[in-house]
C-alpha positions as CSV (number, residue, x, y, z in Angstrom):
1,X,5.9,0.2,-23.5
2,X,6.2,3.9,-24.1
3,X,5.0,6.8,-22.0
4,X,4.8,10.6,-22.5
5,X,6.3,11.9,-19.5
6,X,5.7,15.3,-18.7
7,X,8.0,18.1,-16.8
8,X,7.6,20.8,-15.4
9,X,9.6,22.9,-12.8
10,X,7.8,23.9,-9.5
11,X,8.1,26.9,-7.4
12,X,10.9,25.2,-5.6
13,X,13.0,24.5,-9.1
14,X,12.4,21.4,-8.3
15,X,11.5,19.6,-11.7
16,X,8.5,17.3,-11.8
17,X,7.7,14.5,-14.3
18,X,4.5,12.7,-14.5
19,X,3.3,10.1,-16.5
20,X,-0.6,11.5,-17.6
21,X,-1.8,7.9,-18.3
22,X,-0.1,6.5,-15.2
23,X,-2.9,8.6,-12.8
24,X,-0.8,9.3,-9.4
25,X,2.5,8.3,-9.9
26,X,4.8,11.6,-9.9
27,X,8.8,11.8,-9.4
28,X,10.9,14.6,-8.8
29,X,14.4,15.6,-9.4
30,X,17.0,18.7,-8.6
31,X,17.4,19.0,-12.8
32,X,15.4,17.1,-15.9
33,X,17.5,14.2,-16.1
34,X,17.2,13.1,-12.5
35,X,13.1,13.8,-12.6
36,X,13.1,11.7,-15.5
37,X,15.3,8.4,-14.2
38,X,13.3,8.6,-11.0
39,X,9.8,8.6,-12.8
40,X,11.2,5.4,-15.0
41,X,12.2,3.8,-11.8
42,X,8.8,4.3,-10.2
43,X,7.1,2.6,-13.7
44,X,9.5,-0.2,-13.8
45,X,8.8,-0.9,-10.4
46,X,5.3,-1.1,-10.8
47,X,5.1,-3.2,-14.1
48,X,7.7,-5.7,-12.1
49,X,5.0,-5.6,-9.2
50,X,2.4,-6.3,-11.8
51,X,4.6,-9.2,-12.9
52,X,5.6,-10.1,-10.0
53,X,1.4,-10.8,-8.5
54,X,0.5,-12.0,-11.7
55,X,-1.7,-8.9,-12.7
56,X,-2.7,-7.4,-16.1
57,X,-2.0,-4.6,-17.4
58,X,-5.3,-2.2,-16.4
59,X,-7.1,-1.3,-19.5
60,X,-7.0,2.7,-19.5
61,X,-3.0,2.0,-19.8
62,X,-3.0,-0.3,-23.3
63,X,-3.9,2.5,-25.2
64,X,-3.0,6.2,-25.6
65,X,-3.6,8.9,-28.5
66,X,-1.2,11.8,-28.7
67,X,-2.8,14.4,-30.9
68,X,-1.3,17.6,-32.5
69,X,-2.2,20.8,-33.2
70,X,-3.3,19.8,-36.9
71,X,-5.4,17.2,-35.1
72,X,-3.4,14.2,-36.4
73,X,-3.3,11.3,-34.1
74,X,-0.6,8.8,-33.4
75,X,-0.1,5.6,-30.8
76,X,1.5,6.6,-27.6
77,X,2.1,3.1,-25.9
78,X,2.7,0.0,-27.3
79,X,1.6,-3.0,-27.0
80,X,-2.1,-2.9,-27.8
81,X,-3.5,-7.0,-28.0
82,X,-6.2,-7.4,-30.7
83,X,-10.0,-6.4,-29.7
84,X,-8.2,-4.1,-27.1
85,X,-7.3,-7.4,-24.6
86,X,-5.3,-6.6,-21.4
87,X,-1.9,-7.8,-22.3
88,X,-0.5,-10.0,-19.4
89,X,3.2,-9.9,-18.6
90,X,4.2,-13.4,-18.3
């Protein structure tokens, strides 16, 4: 799957990254690179968790728009089932 991961720098020069359609899950890092291999490691952990407890995959996740300033729209994430189904990870 594929996220948009956002990152900012804080008042600390800390660098932030956040996941918008992940609510709650934020990483930090002392530059962009590490803010960004922390936030994968915090997904990755939690789809393995969701493997791991035989969960799905909660709805508001299987589907993302990203849409421009002309309005155009593309897919964000992957892995969209037919009829908009939770994918399960098995």
């Amino acid at each position: 799957m594929r996220f948009r991961i956002l990152i900012e720098q804080d008042e600390d020069k800390m660098f932030v990254a956040e996941p918008p359609s992940l609510p709650g899950y934020i990483s930090q890092g002392r530059n962009r690179k590490e803010a960004l291999e922390n936030i994968q490691d915090a997904i990755k952990g939690y789809f393995e968790s969701l493997k791991k407890h035989n969960e799905l995959i909660p709805p508001s996740m299987i589907r993302c728009q990203e849409v421009t300033s002309d309005n155009t729209r593309s897919p964000v994430l992957s892995g969209v089932t037919p009829k908009g189904r939770n994918r399960n990870l098995k």
